[in-house]
C-alpha positions as CSV (number, residue, x, y, z in Angstrom):
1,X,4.0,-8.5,0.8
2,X,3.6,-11.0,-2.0
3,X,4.7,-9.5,-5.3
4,X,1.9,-10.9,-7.5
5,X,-0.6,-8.9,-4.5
6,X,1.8,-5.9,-4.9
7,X,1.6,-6.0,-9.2
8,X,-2.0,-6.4,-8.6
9,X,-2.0,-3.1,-6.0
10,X,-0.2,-1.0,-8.7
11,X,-2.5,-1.9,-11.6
12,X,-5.2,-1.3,-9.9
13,X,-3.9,2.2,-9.0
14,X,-3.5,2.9,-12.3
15,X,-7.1,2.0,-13.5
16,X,-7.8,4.0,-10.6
17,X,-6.2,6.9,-11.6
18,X,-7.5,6.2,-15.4
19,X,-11.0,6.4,-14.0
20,X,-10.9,9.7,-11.9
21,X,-9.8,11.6,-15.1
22,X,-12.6,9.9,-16.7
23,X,-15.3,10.3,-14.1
24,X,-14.3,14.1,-12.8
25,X,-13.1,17.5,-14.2
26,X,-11.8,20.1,-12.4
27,X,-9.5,19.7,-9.3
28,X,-10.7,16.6,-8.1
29,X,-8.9,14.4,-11.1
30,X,-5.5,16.3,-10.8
31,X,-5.4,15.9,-7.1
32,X,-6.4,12.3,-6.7
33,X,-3.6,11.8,-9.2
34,X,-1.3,13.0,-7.1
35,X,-2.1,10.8,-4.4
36,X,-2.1,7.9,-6.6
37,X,0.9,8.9,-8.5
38,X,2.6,8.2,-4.5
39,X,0.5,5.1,-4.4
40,X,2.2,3.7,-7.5
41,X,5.1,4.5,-6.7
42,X,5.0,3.2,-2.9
43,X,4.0,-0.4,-4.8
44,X,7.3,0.0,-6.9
45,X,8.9,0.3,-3.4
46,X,7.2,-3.0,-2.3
47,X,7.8,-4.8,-5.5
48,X,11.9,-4.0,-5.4
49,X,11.6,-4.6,-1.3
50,X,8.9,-6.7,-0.4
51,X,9.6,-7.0,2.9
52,X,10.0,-3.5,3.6
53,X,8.2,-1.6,6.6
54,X,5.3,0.8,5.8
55,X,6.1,3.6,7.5
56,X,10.2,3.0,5.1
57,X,7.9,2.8,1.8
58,X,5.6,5.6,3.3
59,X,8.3,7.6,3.6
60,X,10.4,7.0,0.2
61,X,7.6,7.3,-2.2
62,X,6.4,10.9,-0.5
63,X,9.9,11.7,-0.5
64,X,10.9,10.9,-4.0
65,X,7.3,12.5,-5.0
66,X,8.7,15.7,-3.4
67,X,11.9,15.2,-5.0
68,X,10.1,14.6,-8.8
69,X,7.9,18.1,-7.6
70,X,11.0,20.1,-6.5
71,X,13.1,19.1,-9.2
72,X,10.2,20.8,-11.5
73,X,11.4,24.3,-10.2
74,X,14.2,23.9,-12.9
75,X,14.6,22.4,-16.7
76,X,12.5,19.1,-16.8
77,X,13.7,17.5,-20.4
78,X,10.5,17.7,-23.0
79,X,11.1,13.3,-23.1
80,X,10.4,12.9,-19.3
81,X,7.5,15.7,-18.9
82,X,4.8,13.4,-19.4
83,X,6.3,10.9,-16.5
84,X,8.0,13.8,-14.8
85,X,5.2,16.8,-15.1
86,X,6.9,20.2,-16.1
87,X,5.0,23.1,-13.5
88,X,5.8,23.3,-9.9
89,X,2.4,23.3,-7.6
90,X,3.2,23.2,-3.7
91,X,-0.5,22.0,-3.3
92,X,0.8,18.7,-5.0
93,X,3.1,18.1,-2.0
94,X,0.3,17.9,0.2
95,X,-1.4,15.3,-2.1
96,X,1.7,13.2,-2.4
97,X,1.8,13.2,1.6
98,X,-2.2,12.0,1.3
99,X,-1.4,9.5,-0.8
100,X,1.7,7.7,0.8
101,X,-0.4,8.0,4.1
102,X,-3.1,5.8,2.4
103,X,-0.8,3.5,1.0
104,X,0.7,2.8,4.4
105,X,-2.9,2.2,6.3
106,X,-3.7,-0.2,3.4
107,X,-0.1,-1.6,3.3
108,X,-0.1,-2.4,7.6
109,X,-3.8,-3.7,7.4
110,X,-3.1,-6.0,4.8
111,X,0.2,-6.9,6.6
112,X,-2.0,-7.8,9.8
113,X,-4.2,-9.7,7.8
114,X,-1.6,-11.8,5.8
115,X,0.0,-12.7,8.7
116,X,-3.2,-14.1,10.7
């Protein structure tokens, strides 16, 4: 994937996630930012390994999203909350699975398409 597509793609996820807090109360905001908290970080994956396969970027940025979520279960430091959260919710592990599965459809469609 080109980078300057890629920077674009996590951008983008952030103005997305900007606009669902603005847009929505309730569960719908905190969940979507989940999933896009995933997406951004899948991007980071592309941006450091551009030529990396989905289903590998897929798989790190859920995993490392389960890893931030778990790793809530004990001290986070008051610095890193904001970035980091600070309350364990195992519904969140289900929206950071969502959202790496949407960033790898989007990421092999736009694969097939850049290479036609």
């Amino acid at each position: 994937m080109p980078r300057l597509l890629t920077a674009l793609a996590a951008v983008l996820t952030v103005a997305a996630g900007l606009g669902v807090r603005l847009l929505w109360d309730g569960p719908v905001p905190k969940y979507a930012g989940d999933a896009l908290y995933t997406v951004l970080i899948y991007t980071f994956v592309l941006l450091v390994a551009p030529r990396v396969r989905p289903w590998v970027a897929a798989s790190v940025s859920a995993g490392l999203s389960w890893a931030i979520e778990f790793a809530q279960l004990g001290e986070i430091p008051p610095l890193l909350r904001p970035l980091l959260g600070s309350t364990f919710n195992p519904p969140d592990l289900l929206w950071y699975a969502v959202g790496a599965g949407l960033a790898w459809v989007v990421h092999t469609v736009a694969r097939a398409r850049l290479a036609r």
